[in-house]
KOLKOL-732108 format. One line per 4 residues: number of its first residue (from 0); their letters; for each residue x, y, z of N, C-alpha, C, O. Coordinates in nm, 2 decimals. Example, Ala and Ser with C-alpha at 12.3 -4.5 7.8 and 13.67 -1.06 7.14 Angstrom:
KOLKOL-732108
0 = AS = 1.32:-0.57:0.78:1.23:-0.45:0.78:1.32:-0.33:0.78:1.42:-0.33:0.85 ~ 1.28:-0.22:0.71:1.37:-0.11:0.71:1.29:0.00:0.79:1.34:0.11:0.80
//
This chain:
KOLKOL-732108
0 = XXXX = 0.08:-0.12:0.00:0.00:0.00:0.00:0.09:0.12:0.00:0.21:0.10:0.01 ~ 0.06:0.26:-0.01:0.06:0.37:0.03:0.04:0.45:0.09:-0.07:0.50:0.07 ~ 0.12:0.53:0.20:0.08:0.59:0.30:0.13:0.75:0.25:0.24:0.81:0.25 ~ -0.02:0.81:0.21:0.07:0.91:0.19:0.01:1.07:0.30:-0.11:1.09:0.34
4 = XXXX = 0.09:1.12:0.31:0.11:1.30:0.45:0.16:1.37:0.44:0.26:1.37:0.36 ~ 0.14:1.47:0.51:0.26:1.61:0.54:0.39:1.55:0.60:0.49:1.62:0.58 ~ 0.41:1.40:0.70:0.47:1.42:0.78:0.59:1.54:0.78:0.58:1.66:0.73 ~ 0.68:1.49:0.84:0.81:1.57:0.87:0.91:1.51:0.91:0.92:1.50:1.03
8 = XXXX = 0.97:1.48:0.86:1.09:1.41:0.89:1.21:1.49:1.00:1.22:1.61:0.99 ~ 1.28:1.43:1.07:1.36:1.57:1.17:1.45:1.63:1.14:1.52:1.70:1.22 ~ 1.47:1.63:0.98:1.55:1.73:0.92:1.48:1.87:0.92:1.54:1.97:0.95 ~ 1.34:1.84:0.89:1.25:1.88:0.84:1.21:1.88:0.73:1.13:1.97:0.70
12 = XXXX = 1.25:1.76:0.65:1.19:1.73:0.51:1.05:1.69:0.50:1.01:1.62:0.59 ~ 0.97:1.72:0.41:0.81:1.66:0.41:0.85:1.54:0.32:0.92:1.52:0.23 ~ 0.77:1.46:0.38:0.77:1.34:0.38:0.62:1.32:0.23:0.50:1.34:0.25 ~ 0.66:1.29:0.14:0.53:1.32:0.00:0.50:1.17:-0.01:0.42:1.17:-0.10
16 = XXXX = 0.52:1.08:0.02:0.48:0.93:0.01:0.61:0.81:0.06:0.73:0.80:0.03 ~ 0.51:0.72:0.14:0.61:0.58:0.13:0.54:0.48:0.11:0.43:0.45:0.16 ~ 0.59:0.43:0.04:0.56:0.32:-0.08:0.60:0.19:-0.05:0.72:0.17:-0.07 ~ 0.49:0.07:0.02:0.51:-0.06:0.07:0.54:-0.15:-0.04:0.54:-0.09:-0.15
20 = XXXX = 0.57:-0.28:-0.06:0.56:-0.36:-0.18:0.67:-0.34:-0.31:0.66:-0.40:-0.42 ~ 0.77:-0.27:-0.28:0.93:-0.21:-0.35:1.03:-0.28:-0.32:1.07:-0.28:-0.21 ~ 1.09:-0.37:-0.44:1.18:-0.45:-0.43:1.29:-0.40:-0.48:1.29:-0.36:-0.59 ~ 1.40:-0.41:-0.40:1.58:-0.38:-0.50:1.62:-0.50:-0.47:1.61:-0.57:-0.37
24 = XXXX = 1.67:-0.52:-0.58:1.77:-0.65:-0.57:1.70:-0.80:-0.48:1.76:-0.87:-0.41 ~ 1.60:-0.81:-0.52:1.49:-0.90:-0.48:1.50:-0.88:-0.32:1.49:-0.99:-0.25 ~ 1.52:-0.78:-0.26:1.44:-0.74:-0.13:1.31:-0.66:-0.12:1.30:-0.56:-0.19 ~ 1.20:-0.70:-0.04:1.10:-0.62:-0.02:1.14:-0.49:0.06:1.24:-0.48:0.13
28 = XXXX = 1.07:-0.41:0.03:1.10:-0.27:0.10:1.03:-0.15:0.13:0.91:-0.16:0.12 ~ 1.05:-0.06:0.14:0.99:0.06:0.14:1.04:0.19:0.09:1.15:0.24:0.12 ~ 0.95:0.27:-0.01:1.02:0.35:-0.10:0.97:0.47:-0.04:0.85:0.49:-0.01 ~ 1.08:0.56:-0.02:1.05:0.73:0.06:1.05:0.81:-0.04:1.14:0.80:-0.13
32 = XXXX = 0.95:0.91:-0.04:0.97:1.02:-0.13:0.97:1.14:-0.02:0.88:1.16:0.05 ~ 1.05:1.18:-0.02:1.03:1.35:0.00:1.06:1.46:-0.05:1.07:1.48:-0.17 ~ 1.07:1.55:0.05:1.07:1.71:-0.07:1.24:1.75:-0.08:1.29:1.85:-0.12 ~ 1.30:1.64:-0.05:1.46:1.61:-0.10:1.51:1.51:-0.14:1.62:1.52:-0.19
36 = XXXX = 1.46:1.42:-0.14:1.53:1.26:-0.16:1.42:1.17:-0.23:1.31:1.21:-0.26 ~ 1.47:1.09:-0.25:1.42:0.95:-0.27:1.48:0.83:-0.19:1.60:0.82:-0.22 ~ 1.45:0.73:-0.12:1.55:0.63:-0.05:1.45:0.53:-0.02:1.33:0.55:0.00 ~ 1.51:0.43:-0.03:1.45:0.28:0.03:1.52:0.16:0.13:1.63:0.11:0.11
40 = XXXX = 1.42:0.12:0.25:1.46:0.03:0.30:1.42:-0.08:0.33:1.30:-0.07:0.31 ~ 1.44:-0.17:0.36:1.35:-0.32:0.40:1.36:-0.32:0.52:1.27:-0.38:0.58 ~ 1.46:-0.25:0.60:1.46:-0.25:0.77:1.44:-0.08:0.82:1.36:0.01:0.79 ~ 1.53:-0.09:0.90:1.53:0.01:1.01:1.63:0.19:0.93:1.62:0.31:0.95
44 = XXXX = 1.70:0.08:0.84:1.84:0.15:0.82:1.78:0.20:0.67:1.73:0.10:0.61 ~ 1.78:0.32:0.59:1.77:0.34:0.46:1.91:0.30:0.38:2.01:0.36:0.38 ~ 1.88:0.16:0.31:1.98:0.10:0.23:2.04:0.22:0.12:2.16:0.27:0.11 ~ 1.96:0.24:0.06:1.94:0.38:-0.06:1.92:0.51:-0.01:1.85:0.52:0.09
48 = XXXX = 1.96:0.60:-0.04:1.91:0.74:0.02:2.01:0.85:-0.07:2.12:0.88:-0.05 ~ 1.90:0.89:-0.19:1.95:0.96:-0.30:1.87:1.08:-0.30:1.75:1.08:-0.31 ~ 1.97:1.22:-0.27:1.96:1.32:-0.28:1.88:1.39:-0.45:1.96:1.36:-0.54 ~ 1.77:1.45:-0.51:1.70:1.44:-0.60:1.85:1.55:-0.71:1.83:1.58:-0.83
52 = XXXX = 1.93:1.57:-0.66:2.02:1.64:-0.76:2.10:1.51:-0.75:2.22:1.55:-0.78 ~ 2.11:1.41:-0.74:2.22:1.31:-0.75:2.11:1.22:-0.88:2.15:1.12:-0.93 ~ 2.00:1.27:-0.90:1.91:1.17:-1.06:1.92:1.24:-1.12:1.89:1.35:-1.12 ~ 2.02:1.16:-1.23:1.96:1.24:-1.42:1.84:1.17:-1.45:1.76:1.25:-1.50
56 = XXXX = 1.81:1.11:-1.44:1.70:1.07:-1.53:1.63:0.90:-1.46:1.68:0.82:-1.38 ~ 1.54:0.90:-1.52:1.45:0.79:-1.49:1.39:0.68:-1.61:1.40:0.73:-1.72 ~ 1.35:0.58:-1.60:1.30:0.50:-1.70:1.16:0.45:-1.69:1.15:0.47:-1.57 ~ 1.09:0.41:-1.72:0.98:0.29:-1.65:1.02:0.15:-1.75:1.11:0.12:-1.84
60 = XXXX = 0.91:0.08:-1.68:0.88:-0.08:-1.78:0.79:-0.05:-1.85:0.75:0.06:-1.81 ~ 0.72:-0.08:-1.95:0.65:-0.05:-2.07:0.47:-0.09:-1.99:0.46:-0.14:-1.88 ~ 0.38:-0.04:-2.08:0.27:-0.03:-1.97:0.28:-0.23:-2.00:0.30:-0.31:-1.90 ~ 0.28:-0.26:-2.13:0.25:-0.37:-2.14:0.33:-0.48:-2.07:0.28:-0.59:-2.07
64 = XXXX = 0.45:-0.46:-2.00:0.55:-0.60:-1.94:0.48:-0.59:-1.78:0.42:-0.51:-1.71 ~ 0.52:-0.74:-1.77:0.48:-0.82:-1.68:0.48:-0.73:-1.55:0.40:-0.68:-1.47 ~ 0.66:-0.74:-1.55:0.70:-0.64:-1.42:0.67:-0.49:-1.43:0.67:-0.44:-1.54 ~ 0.64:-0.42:-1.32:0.62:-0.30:-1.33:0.75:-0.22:-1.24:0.76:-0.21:-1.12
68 = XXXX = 0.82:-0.17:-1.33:0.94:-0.13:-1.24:1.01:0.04:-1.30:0.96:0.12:-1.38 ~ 1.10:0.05:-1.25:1.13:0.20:-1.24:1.29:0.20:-1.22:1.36:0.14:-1.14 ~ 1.32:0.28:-1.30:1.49:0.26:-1.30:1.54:0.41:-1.28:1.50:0.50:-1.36 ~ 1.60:0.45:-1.20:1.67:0.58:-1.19:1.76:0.57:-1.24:1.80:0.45:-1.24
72 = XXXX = 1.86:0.67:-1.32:2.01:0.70:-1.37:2.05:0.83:-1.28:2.01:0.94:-1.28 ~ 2.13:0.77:-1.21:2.23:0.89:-1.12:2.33:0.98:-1.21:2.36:0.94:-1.32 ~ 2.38:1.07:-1.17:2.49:1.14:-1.25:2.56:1.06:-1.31:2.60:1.05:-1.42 ~ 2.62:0.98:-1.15:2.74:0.90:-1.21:2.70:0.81:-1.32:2.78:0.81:-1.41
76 = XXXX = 2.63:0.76:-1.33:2.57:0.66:-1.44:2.57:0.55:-1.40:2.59:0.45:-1.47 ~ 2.56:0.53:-1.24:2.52:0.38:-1.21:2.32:0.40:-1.20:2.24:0.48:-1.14 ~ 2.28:0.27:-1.27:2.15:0.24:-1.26:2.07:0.20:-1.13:2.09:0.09:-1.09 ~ 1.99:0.26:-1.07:1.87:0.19:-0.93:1.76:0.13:-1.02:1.71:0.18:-1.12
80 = XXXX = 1.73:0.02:-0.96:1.61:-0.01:-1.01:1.50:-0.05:-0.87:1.55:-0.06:-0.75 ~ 1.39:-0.06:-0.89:1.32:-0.08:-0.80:1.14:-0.11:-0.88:1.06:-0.04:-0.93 ~ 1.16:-0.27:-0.84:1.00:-0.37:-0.92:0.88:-0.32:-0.78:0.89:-0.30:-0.65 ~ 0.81:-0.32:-0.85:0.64:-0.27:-0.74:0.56:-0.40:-0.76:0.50:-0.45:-0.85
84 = XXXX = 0.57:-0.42:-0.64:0.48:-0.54:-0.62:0.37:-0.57:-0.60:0.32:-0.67:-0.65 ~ 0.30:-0.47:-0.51:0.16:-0.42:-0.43:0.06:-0.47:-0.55:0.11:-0.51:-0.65 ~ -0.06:-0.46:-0.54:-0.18:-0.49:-0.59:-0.21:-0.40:-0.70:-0.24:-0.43:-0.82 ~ -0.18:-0.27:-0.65:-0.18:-0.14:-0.73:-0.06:-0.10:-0.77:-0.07:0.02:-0.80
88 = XXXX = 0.04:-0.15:-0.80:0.17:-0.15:-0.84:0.20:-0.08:-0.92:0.30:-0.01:-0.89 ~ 0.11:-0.05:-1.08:0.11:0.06:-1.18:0.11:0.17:-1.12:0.21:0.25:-1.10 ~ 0.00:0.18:-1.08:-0.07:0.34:-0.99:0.03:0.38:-0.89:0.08:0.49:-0.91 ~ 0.08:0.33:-0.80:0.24:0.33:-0.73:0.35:0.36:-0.80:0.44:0.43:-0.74
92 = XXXX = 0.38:0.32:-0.91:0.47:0.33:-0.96:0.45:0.50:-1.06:0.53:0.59:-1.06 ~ 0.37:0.48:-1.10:0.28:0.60:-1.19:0.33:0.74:-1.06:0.38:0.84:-1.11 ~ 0.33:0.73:-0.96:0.28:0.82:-0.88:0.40:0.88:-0.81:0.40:0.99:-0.74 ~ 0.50:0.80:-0.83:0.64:0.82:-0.76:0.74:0.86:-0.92:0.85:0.91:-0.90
96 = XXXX = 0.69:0.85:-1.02:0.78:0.90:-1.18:0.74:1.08:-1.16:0.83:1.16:-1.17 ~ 0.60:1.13:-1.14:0.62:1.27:-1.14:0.68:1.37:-1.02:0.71:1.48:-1.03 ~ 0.67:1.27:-0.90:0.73:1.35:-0.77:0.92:1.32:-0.80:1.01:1.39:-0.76 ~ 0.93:1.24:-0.87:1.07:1.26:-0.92:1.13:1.32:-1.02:1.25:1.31:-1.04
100 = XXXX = 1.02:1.39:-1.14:1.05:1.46:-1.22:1.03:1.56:-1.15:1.13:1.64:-1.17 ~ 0.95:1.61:-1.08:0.93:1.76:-1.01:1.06:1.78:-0.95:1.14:1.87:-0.96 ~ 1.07:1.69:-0.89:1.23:1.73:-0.79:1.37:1.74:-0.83:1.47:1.81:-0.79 ~ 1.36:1.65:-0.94:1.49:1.65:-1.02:1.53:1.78:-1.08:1.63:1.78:-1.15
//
């Protein structure tokens, strides 16, 4: 699912969605959007945690392929990927491509 709020994170970043059902590297996890970053964890600890000036660019999977997934390109030109598992998986996925064009 998706939990989406104002929160506030104690930097004071707004917290724009986190996203259940996010796999990297065939771990389940949780995807953060905020009004700085993007990052994901499966535990306690954010494995990922990418400042929105560290993305060039983004990819999706085609509407038609099986997996529904989402690939970031960093400056450096190493690839993130991250498959959406959830029920609503498209619509999740759909919903986290414009909060990271805004920010980028």
């Amino acid at each position: 699912g998706t939990r989406l709020g104002t929160n506030t994170m104690a930097d004071g970043e707004e917290v724009l969605a986190e996203i259940y059902g996010v796999r990297h590297k065939k771990q389940d996890g949780v995807l953060l959007l905020t009004s700085a970053r993007i990052a994901w964890s499966s535990g306690d600890v954010f494995q990922l945690n990418y400042p929105y000036q560290q993305v060039k660019s983004q990819r999706i999977s085609a509407e038609s392929s099986s997996k529904v997934q989402l690939q970031l390109i960093l400056h450096s030109g190493s690839p993130i990927n991250f498959h959406f598992t959830g029920d609503s998986a498209r619509e999740q996925r759909n919903q986290v491509c414009p909060s990271v064009c805004v920010c980028v």
